[in-house]
MARDREN-659692 format. One record per residue (C-alpha): z, y, x; residue in three letters. Coordinates in steps of 0.1 Angstrom, whole numbers, plus 5000, padded with zeros to 4 digits. Each point is the difference from the previous one (the first is absolute). Example, Ala and Ser with C-alpha at 12.3 -4.5 7.8 and 13.67 -1.06 7.14 Angstrom:
# MARDREN-659692
<node><zz>5078</zz><yy>4955</yy><xx>5123</xx><residu>ALA</residu></node>
<node><zz>4993</zz><yy>5034</yy><xx>5014</xx><residu>SER</residu></node>
***
This chain:
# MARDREN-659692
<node><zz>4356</zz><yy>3228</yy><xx>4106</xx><residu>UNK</residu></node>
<node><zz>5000</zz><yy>5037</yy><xx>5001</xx><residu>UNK</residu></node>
<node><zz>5012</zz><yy>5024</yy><xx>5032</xx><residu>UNK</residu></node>
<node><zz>5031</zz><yy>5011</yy><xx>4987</xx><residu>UNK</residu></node>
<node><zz>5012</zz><yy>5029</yy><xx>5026</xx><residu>UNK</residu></node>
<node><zz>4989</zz><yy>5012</yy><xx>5032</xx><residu>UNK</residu></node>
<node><zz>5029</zz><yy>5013</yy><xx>5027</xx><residu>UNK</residu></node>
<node><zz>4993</zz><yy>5032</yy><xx>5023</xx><residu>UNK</residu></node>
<node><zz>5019</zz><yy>5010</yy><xx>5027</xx><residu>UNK</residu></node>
<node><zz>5001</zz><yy>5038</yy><xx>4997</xx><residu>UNK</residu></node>
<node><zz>5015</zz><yy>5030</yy><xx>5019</xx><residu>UNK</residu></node>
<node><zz>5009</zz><yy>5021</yy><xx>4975</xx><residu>UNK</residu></node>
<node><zz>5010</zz><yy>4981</yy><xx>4964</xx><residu>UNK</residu></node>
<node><zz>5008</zz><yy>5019</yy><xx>4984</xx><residu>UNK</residu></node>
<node><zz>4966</zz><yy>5026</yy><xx>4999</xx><residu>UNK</residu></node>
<node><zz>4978</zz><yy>4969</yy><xx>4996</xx><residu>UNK</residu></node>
<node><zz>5027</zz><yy>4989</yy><xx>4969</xx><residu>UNK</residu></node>
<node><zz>4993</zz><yy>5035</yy><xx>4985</xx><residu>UNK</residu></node>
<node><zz>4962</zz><yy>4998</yy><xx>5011</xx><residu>UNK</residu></node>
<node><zz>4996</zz><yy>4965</yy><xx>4982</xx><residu>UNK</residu></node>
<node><zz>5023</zz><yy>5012</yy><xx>4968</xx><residu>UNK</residu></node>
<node><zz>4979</zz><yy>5032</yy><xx>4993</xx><residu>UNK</residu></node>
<node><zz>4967</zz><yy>4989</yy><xx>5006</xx><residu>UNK</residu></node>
<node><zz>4997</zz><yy>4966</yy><xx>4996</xx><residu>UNK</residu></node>
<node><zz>5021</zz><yy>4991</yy><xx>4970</xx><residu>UNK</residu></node>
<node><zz>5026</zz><yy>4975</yy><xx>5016</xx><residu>UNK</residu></node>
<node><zz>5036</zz><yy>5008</yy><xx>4991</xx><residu>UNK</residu></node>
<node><zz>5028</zz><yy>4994</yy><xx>5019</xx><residu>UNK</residu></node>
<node><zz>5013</zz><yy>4960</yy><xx>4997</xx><residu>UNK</residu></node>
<node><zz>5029</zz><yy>5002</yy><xx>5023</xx><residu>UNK</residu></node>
<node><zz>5018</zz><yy>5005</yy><xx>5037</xx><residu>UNK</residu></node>
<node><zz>4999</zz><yy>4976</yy><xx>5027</xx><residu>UNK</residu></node>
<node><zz>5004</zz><yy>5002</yy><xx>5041</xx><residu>UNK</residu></node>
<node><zz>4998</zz><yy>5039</yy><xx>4997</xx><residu>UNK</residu></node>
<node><zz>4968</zz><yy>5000</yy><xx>4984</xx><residu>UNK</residu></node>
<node><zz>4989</zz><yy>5002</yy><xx>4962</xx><residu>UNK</residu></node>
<node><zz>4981</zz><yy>4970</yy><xx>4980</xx><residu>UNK</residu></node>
<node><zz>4975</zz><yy>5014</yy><xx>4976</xx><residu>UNK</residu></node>
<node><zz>4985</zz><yy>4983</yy><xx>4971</xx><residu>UNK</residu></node>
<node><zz>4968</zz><yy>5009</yy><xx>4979</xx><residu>UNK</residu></node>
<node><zz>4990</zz><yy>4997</yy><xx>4964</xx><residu>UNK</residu></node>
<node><zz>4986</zz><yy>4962</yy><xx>5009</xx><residu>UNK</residu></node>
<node><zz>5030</zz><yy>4989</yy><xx>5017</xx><residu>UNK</residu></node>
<node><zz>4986</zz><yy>5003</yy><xx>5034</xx><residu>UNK</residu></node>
<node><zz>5029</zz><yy>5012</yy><xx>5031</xx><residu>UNK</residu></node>
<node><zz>4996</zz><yy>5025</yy><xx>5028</xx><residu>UNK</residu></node>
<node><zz>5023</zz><yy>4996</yy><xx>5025</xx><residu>UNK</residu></node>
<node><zz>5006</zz><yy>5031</yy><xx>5020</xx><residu>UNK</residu></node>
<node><zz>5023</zz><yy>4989</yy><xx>5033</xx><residu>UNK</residu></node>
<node><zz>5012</zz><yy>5022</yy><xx>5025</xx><residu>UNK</residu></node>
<node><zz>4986</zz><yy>4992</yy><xx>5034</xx><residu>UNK</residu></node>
<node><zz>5012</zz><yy>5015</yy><xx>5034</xx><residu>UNK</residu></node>
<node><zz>4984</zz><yy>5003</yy><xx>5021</xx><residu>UNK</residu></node>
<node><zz>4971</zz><yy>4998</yy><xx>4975</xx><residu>UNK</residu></node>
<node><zz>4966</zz><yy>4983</yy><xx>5008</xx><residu>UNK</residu></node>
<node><zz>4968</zz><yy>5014</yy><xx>4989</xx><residu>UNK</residu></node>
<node><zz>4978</zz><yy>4972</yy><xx>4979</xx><residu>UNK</residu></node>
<node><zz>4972</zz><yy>4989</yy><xx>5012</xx><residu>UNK</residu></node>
<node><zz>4966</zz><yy>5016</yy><xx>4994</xx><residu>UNK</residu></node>
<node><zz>4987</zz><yy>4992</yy><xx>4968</xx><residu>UNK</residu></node>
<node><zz>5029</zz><yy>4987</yy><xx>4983</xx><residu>UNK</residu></node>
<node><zz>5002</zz><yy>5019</yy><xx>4969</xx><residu>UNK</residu></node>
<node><zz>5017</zz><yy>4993</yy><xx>4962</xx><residu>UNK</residu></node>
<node><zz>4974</zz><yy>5003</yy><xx>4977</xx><residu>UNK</residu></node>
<node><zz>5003</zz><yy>5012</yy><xx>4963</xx><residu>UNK</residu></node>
<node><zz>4974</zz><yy>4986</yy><xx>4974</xx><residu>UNK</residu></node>
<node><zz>4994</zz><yy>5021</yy><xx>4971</xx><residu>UNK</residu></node>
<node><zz>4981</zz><yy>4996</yy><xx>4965</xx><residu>UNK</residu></node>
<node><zz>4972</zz><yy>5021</yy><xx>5003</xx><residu>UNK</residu></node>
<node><zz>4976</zz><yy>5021</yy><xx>5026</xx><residu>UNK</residu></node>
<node><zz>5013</zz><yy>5028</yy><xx>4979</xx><residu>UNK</residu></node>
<node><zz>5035</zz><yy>4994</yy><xx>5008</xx><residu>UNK</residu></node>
<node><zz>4994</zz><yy>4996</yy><xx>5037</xx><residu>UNK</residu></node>
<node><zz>4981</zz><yy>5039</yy><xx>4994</xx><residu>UNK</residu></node>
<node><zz>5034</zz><yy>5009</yy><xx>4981</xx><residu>UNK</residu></node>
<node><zz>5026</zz><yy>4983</yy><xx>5023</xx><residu>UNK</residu></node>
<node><zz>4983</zz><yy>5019</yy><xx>5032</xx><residu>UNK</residu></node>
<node><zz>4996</zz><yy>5034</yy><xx>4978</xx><residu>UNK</residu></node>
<node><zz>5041</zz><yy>4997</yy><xx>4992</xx><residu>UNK</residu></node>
<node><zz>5010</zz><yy>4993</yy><xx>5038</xx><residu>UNK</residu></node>
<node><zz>4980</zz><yy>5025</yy><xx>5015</xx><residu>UNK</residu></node>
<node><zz>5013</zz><yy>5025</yy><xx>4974</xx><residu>UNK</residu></node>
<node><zz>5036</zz><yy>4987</yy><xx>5009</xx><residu>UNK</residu></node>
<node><zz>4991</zz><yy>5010</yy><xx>5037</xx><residu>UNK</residu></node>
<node><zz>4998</zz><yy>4968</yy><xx>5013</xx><residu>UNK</residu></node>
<node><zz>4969</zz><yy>4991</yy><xx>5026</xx><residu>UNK</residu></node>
<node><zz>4979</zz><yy>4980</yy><xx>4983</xx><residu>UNK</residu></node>
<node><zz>4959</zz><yy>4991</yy><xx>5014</xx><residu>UNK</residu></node>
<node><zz>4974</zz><yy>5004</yy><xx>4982</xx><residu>UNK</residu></node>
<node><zz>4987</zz><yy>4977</yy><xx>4972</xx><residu>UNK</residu></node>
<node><zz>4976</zz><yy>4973</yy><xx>5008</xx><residu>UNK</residu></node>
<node><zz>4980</zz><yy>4989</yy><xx>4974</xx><residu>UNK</residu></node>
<node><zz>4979</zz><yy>4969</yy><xx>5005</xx><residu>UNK</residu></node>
<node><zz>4985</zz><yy>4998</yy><xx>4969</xx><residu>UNK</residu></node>
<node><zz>4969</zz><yy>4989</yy><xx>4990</xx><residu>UNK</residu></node>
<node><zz>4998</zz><yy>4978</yy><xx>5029</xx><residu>UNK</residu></node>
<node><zz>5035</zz><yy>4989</yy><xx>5001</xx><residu>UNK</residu></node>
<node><zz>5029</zz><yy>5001</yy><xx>4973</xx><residu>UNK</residu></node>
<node><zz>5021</zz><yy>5016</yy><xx>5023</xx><residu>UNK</residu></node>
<node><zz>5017</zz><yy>5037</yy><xx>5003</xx><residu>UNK</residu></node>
<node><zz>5030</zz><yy>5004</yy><xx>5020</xx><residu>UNK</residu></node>
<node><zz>5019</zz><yy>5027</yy><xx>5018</xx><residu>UNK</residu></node>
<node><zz>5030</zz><yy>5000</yy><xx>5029</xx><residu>UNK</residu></node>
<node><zz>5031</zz><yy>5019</yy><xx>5003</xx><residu>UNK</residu></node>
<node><zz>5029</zz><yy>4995</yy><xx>5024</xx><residu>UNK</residu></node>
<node><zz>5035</zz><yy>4995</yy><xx>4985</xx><residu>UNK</residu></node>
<node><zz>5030</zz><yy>5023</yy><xx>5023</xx><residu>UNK</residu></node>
<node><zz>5004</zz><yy>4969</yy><xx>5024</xx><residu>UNK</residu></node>
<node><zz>4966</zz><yy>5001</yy><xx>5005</xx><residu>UNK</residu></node>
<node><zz>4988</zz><yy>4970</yy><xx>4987</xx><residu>UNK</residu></node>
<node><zz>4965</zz><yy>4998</yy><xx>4985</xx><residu>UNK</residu></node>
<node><zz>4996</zz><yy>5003</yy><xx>4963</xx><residu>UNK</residu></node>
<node><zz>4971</zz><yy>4988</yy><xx>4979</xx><residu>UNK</residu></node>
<node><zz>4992</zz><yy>5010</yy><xx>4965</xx><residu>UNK</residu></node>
<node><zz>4970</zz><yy>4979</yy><xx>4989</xx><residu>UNK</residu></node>
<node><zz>4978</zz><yy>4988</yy><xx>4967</xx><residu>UNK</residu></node>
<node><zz>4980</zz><yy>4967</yy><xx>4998</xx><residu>UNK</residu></node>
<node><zz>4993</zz><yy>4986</yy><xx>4972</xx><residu>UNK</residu></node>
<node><zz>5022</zz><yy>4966</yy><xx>4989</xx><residu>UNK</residu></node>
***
């Protein structure tokens, strides 16, 4: 069984649509209840909902993106912050642990997590 979509209620859909297209690689899938439904190479659906009034998520919910290398999380942090997006700085948990990771925040605020462990 694999998690096939996850369902935010956002304030502003369409800027975390745009947000999600340009620098996450999902494309848009379709329209639904005044939001957008967007779909990534691996199938996998973001729902982006209007809310109002909207309600903050709790504290440490975040979506977190795997990548395929501690390189790539180096690379992925190095093309946001170039985009002008706030990223935090790399952590890098290597030798001890197999672990480097960084966190941005998507225009609705919620918590964003680009990460590498290995498989």
């Amino acid at each position: 069984m694999n998690l096939n979509h996850v369902n935010l209620r956002v304030s502003d859909a369409a800027a975390c649509r745009d947000f999600y297209v340009e620098h996450f690689g999902f494309r848009p899938s379709f329209e639904a209840d005044g939001g957008y439904f967007l779909r990534n190479d691996e199938g996998f659906v973001l729902a982006l909902i209007p809310a109002e009034p909207h309600q903050p998520l709790p504290e440490g919910f975040h979506i977190g993106f795997g990548v395929t290398s501690a390189d790539e999380v180096f690379a992925v942090h190095a093309r946001l912050n170039s985009a002008g997006i706030g990223v935090s700085n790399v952590e890098d948990f290597r030798p001890d642990d197999q672990y480097v990771t960084f966190r941005l925040a998507d225009p609705d605020a919620t918590e964003v997590e680009v990460f590498w462990e290995p498989a």
